[in-house]
ZAGUFI-85179 format. One record per residue: residue in three letters; x, y, z of N, C-alpha, C, O in turn. Coordinates in steps of 0.2 Angstrom, whole numbers, padded with zeros to 4 digits, always signed. Example, Ala and Ser with C-alpha at 12.3 -4.5 7.8 and 13.67 -1.06 7.14 Angstrom:
% ZAGUFI-85179
ALA+0066-0028+0039+0062-0022+0039+0066-0016+0039+0071-0017+0042SER+0064-0011+0035+0068-0005+0036+0064+0000+0039+0067+0006+0040
% end
This chain:
% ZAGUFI-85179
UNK+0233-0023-0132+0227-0026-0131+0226-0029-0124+0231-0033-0123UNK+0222-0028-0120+0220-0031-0114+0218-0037-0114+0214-0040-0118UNK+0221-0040-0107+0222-0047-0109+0214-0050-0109+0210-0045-0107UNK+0210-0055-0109+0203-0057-0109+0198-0058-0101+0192-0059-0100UNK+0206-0059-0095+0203-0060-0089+0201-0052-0087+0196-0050-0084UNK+0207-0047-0090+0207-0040-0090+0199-0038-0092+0196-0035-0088UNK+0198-0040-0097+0191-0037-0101+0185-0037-0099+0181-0032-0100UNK+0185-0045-0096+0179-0049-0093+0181-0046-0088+0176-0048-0085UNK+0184-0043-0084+0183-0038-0077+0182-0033-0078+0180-0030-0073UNK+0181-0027-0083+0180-0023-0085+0173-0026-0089+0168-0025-0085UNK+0172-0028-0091+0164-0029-0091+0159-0029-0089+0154-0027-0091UNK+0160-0033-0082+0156-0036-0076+0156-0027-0072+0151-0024-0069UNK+0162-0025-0074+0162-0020-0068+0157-0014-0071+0155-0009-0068UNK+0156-0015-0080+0154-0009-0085+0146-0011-0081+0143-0006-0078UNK+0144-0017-0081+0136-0020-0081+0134-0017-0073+0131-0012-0072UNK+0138-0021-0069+0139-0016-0061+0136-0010-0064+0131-0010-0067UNK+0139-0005-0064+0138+0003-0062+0130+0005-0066+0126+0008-0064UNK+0131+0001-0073+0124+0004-0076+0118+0001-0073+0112+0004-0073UNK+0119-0007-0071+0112-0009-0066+0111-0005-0061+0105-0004-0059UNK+0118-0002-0057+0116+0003-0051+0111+0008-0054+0105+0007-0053UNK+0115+0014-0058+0112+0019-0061+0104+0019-0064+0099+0023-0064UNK+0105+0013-0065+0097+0010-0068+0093+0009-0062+0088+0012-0062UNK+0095+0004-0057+0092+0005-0051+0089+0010-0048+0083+0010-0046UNK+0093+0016-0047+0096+0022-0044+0088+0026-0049+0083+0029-0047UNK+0090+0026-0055+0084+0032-0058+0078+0027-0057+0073+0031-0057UNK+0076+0020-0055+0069+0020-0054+0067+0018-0048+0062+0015-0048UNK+0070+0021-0043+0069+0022-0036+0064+0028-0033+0066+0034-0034UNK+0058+0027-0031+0054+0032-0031+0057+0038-0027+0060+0037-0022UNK+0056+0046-0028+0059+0050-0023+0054+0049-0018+0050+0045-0018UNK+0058+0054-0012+0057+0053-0005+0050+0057-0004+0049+0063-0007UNK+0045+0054+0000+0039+0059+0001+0040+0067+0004+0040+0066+0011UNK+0040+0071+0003+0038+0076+0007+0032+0076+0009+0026+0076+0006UNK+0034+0075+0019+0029+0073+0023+0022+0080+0022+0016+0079+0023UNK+0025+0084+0019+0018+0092+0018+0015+0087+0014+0009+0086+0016UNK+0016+0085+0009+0013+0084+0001+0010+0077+0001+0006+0075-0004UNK+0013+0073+0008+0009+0065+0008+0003+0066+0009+0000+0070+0012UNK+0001+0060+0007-0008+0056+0007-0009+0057+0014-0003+0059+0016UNK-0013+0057+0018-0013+0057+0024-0022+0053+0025-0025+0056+0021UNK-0024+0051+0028-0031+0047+0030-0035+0053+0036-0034+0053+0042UNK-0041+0056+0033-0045+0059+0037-0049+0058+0040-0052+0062+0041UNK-0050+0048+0042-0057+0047+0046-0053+0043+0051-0047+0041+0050UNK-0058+0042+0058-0057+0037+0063-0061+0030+0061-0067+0030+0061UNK-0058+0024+0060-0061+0016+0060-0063+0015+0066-0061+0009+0067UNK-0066+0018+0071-0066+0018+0076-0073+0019+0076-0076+0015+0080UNK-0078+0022+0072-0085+0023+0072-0086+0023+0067-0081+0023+0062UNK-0094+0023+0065-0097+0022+0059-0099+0031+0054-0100+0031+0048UNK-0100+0035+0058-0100+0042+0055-0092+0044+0052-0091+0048+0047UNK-0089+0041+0055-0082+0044+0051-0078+0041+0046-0075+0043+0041UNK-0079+0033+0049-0072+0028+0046-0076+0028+0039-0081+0031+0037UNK-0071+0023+0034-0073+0023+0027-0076+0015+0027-0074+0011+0030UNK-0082+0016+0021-0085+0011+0019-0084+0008+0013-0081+0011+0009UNK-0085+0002+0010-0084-0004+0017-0077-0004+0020-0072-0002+0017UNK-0077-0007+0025-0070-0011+0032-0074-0017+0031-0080-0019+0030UNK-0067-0019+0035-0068-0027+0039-0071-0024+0044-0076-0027+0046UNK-0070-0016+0049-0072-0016+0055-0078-0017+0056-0080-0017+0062UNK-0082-0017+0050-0089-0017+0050-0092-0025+0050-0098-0026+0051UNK-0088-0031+0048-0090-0036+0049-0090-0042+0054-0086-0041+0058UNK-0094-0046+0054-0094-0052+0060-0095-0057+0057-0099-0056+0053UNK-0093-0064+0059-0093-0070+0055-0101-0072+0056-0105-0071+0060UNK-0102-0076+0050-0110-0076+0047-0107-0083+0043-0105-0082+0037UNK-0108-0088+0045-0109-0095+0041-0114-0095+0035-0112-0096+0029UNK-0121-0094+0037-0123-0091+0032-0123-0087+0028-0128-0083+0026UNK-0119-0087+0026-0117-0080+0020-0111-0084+0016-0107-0088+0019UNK-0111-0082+0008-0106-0087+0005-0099-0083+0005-0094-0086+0002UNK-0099-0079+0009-0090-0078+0012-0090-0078+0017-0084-0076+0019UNK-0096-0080+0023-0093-0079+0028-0095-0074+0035-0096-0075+0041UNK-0093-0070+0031-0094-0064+0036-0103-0059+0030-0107-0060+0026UNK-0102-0055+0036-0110-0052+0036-0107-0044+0038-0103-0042+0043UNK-0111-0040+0034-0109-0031+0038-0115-0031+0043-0121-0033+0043UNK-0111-0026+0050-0114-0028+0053-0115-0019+0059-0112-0017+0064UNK-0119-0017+0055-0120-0009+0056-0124-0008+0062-0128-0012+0062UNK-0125-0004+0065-0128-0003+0071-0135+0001+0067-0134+0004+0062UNK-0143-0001+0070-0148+0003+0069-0147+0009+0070-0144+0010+0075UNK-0148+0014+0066-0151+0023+0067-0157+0021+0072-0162+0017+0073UNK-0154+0027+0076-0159+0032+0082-0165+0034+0077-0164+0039+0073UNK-0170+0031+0078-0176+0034+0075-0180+0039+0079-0184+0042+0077UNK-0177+0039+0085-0180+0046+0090-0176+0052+0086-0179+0057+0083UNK-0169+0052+0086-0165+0057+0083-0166+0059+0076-0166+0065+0074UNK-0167+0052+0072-0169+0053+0066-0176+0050+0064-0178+0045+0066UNK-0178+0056+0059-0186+0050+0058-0187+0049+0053-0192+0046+0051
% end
């Protein structure tokens, strides 16, 4: 029989390998860069970027958070 400092090293070492393994299986796989998310607009303008952004806001005390969206008028000559 093995002595108990034996045992209790052999224990510690059993918990080791399974916490790894266990680790190990809930580690997400790696992205295949073909099959990742990828973002299709520019936050650079208001025809492409997405709605709502911060990039659309400007601080507005009057307003109860603060800020205010802050959209450019439509071309009413372009559009009627």
């Amino acid at each position: 029989m093995p002595s108990p400092k034996v045992t209790t090293l052999l224990s510690g070492l059993l918990l080791s390998v399974v916490t790894a393994c266990t680790v190990k299986a809930m580690a997400p796989a790696p992205l295949n860069p073909s099959t990742a998310v990828q973002a299709l607009f520019d936050v650079t303008t208001v025809d492409d970027g997405p709605f709502p952004s911060d990039y659309f806001t400007v601080e507005d005390q009057e307003q109860n958070t603060g800020l205010r969206v802050n959209l450019p008028l439509p071309d009413f000559n372009t559009r009627a």
